[in-house]
C-alpha positions as CSV (number, residue, x, y, z in Angstrom):
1,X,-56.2,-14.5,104.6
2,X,-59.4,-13.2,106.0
3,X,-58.1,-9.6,104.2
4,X,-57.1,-10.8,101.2
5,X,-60.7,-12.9,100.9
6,X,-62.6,-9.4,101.1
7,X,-60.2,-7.8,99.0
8,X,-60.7,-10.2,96.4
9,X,-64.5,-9.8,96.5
10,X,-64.3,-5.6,96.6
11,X,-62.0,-6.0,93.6
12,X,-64.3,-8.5,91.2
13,X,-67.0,-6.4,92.1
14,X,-65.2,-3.3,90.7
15,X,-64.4,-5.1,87.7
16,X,-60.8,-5.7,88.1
17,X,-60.9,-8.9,87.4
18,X,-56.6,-9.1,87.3
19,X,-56.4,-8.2,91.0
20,X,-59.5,-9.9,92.3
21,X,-57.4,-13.3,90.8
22,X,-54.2,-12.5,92.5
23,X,-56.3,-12.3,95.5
24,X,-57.7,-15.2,95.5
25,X,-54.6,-16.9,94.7
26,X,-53.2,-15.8,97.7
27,X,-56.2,-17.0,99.8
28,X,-56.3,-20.5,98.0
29,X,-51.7,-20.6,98.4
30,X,-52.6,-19.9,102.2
31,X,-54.9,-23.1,102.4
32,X,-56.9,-22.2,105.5
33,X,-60.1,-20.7,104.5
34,X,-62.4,-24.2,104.4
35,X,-61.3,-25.0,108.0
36,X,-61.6,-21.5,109.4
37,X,-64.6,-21.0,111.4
38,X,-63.8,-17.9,113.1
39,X,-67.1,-15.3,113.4
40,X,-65.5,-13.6,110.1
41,X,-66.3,-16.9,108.3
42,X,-69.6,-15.2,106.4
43,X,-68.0,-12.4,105.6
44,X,-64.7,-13.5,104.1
45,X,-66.1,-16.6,102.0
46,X,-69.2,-14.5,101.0
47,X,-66.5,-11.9,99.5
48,X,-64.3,-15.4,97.6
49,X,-68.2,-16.6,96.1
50,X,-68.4,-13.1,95.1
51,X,-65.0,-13.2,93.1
52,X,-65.2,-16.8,92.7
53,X,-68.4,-15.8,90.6
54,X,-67.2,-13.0,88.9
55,X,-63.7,-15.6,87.9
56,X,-65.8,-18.1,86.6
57,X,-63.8,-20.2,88.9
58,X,-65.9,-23.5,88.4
59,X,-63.3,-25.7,90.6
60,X,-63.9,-22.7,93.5
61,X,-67.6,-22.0,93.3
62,X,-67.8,-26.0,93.5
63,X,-66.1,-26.0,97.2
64,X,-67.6,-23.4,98.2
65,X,-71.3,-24.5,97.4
66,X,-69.8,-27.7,99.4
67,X,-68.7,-25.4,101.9
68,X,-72.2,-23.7,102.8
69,X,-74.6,-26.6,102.4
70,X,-74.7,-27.4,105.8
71,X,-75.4,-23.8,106.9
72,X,-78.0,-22.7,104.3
73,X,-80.6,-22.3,106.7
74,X,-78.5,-19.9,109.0
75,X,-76.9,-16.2,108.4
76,X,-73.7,-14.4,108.9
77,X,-73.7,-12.4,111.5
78,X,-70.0,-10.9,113.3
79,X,-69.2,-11.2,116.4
80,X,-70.1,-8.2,117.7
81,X,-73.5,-8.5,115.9
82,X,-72.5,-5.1,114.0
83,X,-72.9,-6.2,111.1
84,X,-75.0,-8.6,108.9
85,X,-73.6,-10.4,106.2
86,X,-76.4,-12.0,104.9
87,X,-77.9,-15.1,103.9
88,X,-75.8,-18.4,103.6
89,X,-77.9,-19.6,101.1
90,X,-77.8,-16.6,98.9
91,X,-73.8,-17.6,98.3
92,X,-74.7,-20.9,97.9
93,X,-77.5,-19.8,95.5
94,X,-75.0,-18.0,93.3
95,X,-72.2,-20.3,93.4
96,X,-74.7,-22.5,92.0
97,X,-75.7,-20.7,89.6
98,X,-72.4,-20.3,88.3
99,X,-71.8,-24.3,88.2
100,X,-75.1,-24.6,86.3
101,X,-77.4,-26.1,88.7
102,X,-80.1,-24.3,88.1
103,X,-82.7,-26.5,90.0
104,X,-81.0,-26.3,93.1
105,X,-79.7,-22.3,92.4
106,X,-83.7,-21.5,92.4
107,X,-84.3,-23.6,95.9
108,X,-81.4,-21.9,97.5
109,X,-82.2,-18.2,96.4
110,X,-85.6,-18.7,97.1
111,X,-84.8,-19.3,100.6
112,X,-82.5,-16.6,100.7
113,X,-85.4,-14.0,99.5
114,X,-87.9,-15.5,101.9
115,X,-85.2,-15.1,105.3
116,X,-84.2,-11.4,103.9
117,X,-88.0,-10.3,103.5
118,X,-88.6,-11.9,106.9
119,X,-85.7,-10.1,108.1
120,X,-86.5,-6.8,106.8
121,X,-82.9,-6.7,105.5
122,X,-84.1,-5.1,102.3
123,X,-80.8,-4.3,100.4
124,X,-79.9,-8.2,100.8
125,X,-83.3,-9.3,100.0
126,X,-83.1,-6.9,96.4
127,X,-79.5,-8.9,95.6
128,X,-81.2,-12.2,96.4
129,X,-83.8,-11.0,93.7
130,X,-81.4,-9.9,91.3
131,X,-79.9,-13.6,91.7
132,X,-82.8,-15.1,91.2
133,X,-83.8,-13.1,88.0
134,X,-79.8,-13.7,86.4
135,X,-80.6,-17.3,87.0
136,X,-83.9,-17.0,85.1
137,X,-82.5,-15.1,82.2
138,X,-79.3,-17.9,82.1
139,X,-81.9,-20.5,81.9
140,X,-85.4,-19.7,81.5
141,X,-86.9,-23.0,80.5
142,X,-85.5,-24.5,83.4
143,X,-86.9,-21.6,85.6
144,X,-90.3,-21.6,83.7
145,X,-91.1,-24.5,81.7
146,X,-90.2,-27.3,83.7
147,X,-91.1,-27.8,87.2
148,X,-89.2,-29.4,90.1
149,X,-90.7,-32.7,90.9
150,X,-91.0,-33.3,95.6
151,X,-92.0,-36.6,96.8
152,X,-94.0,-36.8,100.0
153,X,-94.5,-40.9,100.7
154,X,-96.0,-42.5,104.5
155,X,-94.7,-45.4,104.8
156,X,-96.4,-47.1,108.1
157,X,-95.7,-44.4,110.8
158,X,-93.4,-42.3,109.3
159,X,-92.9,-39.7,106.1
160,X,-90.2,-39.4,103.6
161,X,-89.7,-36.5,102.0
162,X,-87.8,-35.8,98.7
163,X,-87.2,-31.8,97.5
164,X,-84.5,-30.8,95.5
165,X,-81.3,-31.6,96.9
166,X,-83.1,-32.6,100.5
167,X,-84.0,-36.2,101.9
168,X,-86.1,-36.6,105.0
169,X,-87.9,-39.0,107.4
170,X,-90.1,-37.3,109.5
171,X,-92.6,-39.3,112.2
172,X,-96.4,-39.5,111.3
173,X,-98.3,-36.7,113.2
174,X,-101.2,-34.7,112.4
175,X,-99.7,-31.8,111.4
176,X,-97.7,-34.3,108.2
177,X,-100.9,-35.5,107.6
178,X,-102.7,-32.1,107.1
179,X,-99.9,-30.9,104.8
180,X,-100.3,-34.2,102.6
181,X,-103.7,-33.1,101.8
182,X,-102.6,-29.6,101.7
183,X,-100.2,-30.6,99.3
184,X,-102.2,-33.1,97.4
185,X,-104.9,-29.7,96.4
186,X,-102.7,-26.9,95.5
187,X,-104.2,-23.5,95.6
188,X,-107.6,-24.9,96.8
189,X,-109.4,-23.7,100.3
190,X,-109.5,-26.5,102.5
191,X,-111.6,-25.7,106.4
192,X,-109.8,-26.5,109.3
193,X,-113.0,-29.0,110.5
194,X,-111.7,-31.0,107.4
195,X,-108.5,-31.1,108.8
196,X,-109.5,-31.7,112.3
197,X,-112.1,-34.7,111.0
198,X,-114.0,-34.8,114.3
199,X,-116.1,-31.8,115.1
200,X,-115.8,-30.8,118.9
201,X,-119.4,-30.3,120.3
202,X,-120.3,-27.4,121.5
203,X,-122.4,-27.8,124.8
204,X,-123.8,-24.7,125.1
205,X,-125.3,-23.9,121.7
206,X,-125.9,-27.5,121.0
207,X,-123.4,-26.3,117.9
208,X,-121.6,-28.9,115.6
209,X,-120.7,-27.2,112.4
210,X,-121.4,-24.0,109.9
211,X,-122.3,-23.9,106.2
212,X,-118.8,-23.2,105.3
213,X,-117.8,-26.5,107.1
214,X,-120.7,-28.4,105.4
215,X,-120.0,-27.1,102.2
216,X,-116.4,-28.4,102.3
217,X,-117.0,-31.7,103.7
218,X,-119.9,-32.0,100.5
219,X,-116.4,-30.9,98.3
220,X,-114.4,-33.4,99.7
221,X,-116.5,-36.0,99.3
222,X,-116.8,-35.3,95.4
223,X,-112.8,-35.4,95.3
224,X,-112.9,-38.8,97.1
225,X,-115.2,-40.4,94.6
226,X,-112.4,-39.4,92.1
227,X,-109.8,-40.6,93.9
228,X,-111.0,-44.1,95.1
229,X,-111.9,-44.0,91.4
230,X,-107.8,-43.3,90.5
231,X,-107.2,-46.0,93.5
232,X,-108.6,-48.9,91.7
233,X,-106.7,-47.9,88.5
234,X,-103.5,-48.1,90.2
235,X,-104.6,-51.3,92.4
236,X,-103.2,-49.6,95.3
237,X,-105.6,-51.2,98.0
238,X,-103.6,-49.5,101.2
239,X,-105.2,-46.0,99.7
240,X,-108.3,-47.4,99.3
241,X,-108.6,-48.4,102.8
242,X,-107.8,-44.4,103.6
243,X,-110.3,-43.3,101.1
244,X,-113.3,-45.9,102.6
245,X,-111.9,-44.3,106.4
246,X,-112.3,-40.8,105.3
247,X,-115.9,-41.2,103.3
248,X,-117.3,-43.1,106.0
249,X,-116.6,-40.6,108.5
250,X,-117.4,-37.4,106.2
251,X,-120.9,-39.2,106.2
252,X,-120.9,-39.2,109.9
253,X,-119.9,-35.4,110.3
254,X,-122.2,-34.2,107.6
255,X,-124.8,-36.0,108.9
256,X,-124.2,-35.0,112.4
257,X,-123.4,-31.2,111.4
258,X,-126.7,-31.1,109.2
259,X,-129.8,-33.6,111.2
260,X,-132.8,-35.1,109.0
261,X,-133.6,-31.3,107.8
262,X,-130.1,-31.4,105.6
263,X,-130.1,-27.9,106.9
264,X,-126.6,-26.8,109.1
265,X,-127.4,-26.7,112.5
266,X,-126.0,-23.8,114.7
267,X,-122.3,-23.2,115.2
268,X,-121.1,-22.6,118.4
269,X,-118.3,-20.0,117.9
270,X,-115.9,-21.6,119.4
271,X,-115.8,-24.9,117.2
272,X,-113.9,-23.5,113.7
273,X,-111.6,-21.2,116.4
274,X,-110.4,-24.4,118.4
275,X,-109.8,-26.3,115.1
276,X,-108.3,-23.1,113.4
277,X,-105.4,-23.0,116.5
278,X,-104.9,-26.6,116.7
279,X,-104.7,-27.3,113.0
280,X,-102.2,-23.9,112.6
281,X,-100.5,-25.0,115.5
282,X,-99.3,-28.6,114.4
283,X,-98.8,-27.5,111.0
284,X,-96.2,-25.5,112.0
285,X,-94.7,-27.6,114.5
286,X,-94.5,-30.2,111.5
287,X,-92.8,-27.5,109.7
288,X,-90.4,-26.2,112.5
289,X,-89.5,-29.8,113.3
290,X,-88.3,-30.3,109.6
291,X,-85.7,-27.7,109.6
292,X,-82.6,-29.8,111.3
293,X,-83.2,-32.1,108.0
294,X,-84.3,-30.2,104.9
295,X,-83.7,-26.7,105.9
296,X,-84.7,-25.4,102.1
297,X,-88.3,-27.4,102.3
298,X,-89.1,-26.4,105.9
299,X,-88.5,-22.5,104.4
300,X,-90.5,-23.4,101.3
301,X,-93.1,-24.3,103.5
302,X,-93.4,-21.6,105.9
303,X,-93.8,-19.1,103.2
304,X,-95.9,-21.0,100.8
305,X,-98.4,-22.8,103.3
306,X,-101.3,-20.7,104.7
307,X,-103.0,-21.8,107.6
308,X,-106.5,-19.6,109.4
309,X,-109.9,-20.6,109.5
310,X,-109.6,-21.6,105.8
311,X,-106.0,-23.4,104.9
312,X,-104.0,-23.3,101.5
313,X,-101.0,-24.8,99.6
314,X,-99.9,-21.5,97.3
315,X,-98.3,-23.5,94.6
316,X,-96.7,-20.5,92.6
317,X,-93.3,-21.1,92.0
318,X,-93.4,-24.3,93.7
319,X,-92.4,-27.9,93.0
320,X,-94.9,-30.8,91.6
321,X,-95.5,-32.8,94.1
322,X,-96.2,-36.5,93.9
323,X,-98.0,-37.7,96.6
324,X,-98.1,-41.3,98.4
325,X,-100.3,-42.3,101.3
């Protein structure tokens, strides 16, 4: 089976499309191939997407795509560790792709591209590119014109998150909460002592904050009079209650960070660097812990989320996300 499966993909790629069908005839007459799991899996259903693909097989490519949703987030790697076969969700990009859903194609190539670059396994990472730009020519407006809609919602002490084909409740923590604002202001530079919204002080420089931190709380503070102002629009009183909470105690830190003179007092060096590794450091523990659940989201996120001294949300390419809180 496991022969006749590579055969079949060596053959549709060569264009012979006649013997790349008797192939897989033989593969699907055998009837093993969805229960194997032996450590030539990868290679030997990557090989059927490829001819599966290349048939036009819709009834295939829609078993296979079954086949590697629960291992999108992993690669195929033999036994020996000789040879790398690549991405699962590369073949699941393409076999969706075939079947014409293109939302979730895009998700799952993405991801593909993003473990290949990290990888360094350059030759897989072009074909995952090539895959994405064939799904872009097949549908352009879908690629383009319309973006994917995520849903990030609290609801008491836990998050639910909606991307694509992924659902996931994740427990309140910190780190959740710094990627909802993150989220919530794509493409804007948000400071870690934002984040952190209590400012550690410094002992021995007398140090609470710098004129980058002052100038973002004075930002932020703009941006909530908007939004208490889209709060009482949508009579949604639990977000007002978060929006009086985070005023009232920007007041306190600007006032603390600043004195009488309005002028920023001196910043002990280590304040922005202990906020900077604390915030980086649950964000991405937020983003690790995700993976189990929505593989594809927790890869979104570690490529499109920037975290330093100075945080962002890169939302090139990336969903629209709708927000509750």
């Amino acid at each position: 089976m496991h022969g006749h499966a590579v055969a079949a993909g060596f053959m549709a790629r060569a264009g012979d499309l006649a013997a790349a069908r008797r192939e897989v005839d033989i593969v699907l007459e055998l009837g093993a191939w969805e229960a194997d799991r032996s450590y030539l899996w990868s290679v030997f259903v990557g090989n059927l997407t490829d001819a599966a693909v290349r048939l036009k097989d819709a009834e295939l490519c829609a078993r296979i795509l079954d086949a590697f949703r629960p291992v999108t987030a992993s690669c195929g790697v033999n036994g020996a560790v000789v040879a790398f076969a690549g991405s699962h969700a590369h073949f699941a990009g393409i076999a969706a792709t075939s079947l014409g859903r293109h939302g979730e194609a895009q998700t799952l190539l993405e991801q593909a591209v993003a473990v290949h670059a990290r990888l360094g396994a350059r030759v897989w990472e072009s074909a995952s590119r090539d895959a994405l730009r064939a799904l872009a020519a097949t549908s352009p407006s879908t690629l383009t014109g319309h973006r994917q809609v995520a849903v990030l919602r609290r609801d008491q002490r836990a998050w639910t998150v909606s991307y694509g084909s992924e659902t996931a409740t994740v427990p309140d923590s910190k780190g959740w909460r710094d990627l909802a604002v993150l989220l919530s202001r794509p493409d804007s530079d948000v400071h870690v002592l934002e984040l952190t919204q209590a400012l550690v002080q410094d002992a021995s420089a007398g140090a609470v904050t710098d004129r980058t931190a002052i100038d973002a709380y004075r930002r932020r503070l703009v941006e909530l009079e908007q939004d208490r102002a889209e709060a009482e629009r949508d009579n949604d009183p639990e977000r007002l209650h978060l929006i009086d909470d985070e005023h009232e105690a920007l007041l306190v830190h600007l006032k603390n960070a600043t004195g009488s003179s309005g002028r920023p007092r001196q910043l002990g060096a280590t304040t922005a660097e202990r906020a900077r590794k604390a915030v980086s450091a649950r964000i991405r523990d937020a983003i690790r812990r995700l993976e189990p659940s929505a593989p594809q989201l927790a890869a979104h996120l570690d490529r499109a989320v920037i975290t330093g001294t100075w945080c962002r949300y890169r939302s090139q390419g990336a969903p629209s996300w709708q927000i509750r809180w």
